[in-house]
C-alpha positions, 0 to 999 in steps of 0.5 A: 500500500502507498505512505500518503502524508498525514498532516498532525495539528496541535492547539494550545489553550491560552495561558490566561484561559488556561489559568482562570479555569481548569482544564477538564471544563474547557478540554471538551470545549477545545476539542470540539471547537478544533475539531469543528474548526479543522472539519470545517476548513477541511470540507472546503473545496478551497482545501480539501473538499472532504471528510476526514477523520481525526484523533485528538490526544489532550496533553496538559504539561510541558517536560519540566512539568509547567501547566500547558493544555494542548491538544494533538490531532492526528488527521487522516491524509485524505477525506471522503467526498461530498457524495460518499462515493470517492476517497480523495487524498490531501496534498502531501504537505499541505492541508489547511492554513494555519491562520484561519485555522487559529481564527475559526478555533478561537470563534468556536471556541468563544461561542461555545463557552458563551453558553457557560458561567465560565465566559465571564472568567475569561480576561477580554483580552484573549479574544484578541489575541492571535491563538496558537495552532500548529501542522505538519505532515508526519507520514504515515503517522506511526511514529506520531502514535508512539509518540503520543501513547505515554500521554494517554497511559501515564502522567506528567512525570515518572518514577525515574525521573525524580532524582531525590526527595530529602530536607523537604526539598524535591529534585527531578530532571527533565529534557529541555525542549530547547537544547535537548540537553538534560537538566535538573529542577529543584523545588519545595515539596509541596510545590512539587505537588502542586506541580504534580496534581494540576495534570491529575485529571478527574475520575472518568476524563476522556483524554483521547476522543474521536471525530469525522469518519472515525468518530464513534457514531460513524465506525459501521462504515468504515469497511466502506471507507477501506474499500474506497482507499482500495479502488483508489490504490488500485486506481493508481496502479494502473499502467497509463499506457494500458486501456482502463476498463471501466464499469458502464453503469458507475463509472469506477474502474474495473478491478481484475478478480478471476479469470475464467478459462475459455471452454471449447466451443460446440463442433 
């Protein structure tokens, strides 16, 4: 089968939203808006002009354990057209620009948490601001995948990586982002806690969901969706310098199964 790029977006909440309120009221909120957004743009003709289907993961920390809610998007490299009858694949290294993508979210985003009490907590300024979104095409997304599973299994930080806990003092080492070069934090326990505890979801948080063709509601068709990706690989196997056979009645290309062998004719 043929690597097609599929593009991986990530949308940050604002800091001063992400502050004011907590992340497992304004995660469903983000998600949604996102996916409406990137849903949107995608369905334009402009774009894309089809489906497609989405993997949004949550994150909330930064490597030294900073408070940072994000979400990751791994997008499918391709959509269903608007008929359902034909998969079409994406540019290999473009899908949507990232500024009306930033501007759609953040409308979305505002009109959803107006129909909240929490719109009120939110400073002005942050409808003002320009928010941040970022994409790019990762292949065939497996190595986003593993990538993005320790977020899903575990939190913020791990065993090893907590150096010593003595004099009530707490030192862990994290990789900076930046240098990609080791360094240590040191802090006061009940700092560190704190640290620790504002990426503790609650009980029963969904931090991995769903949308477009791969949203739950939709799965039954997804052998159809298989099949589209199917005759549009081996739409693109056929030798252009062969005669395509097609079917008369829909128009596909015609998919060699068997051939039958040829039978003696009557004397």
């Amino acid at each position: 089968m043929e690597v097609h790029a599929v593009p991986f977006i990530i949308a940050f909440i604002p800091t001063a939203i992400a502050i004011a309120l907590n992340v497992s009221m304004t995660a469903p909120i983000l998600f949604q808006a996102s996916a409406e957004a990137i849903m949107t743009l995608t369905n334009d003709p402009k774009y894309l002009g089809a489906t497609v289907g989405m993997m949004g993961v949550l994150q909330t920390w930064t490597r030294n354990l900073c408070y940072h809610p994000h979400i990751h998007f791994l997008i499918t490299g391709g959509g269903i057209t608007p008929d359902g009858k034909r998969w079409k694949y994406a540019s290999p290294k473009f899908l949507v620009h990232i500024k009306p993508l930033s501007i759609l979210i953040r409308a979305k985003f505002k009109q959803a948490l107006k129909n909240t009490t929490l719109y009120r907590q939110v400073p002005s300024i942050v409808w003002k601001q320009s928010w941040v979104c970022h994409i790019e095409p990762v292949g065939s997304g497996e190595a986003v995948l593993k990538y993005l599973t320790p977020y899903i299994f575990r939190v913020a930080i791990s065993d090893k990586n907590i150096l010593s806990c003595k004099d009530g003092k707490v030192t862990f080492r994290y990789k900076d982002a930046q240098t990609k070069t080791v360094k240590t934090c040191t802090v006061d326990a009940f700092a560190f806690i704190h640290l620790f505890l504002q990426h503790v979801l609650p009980r029963g948080f969904v931090k991995v969901r769903y949308f477009g063709f791969l949203a739950t509601k939709k799965r039954s068709n997804l052998q159809y969706i298989k099949e589209l990706i199917g005759k549009r690989l081996e739409y693109k196997k056929v030798d252009k310098g062969k005669k395509i056979m097609t079917c008369p009645d829909c128009g596909h290309v015609l998919i060699l199964i068997a051939e039958l062998p040829k039978r003696r004719g009557p004397p």
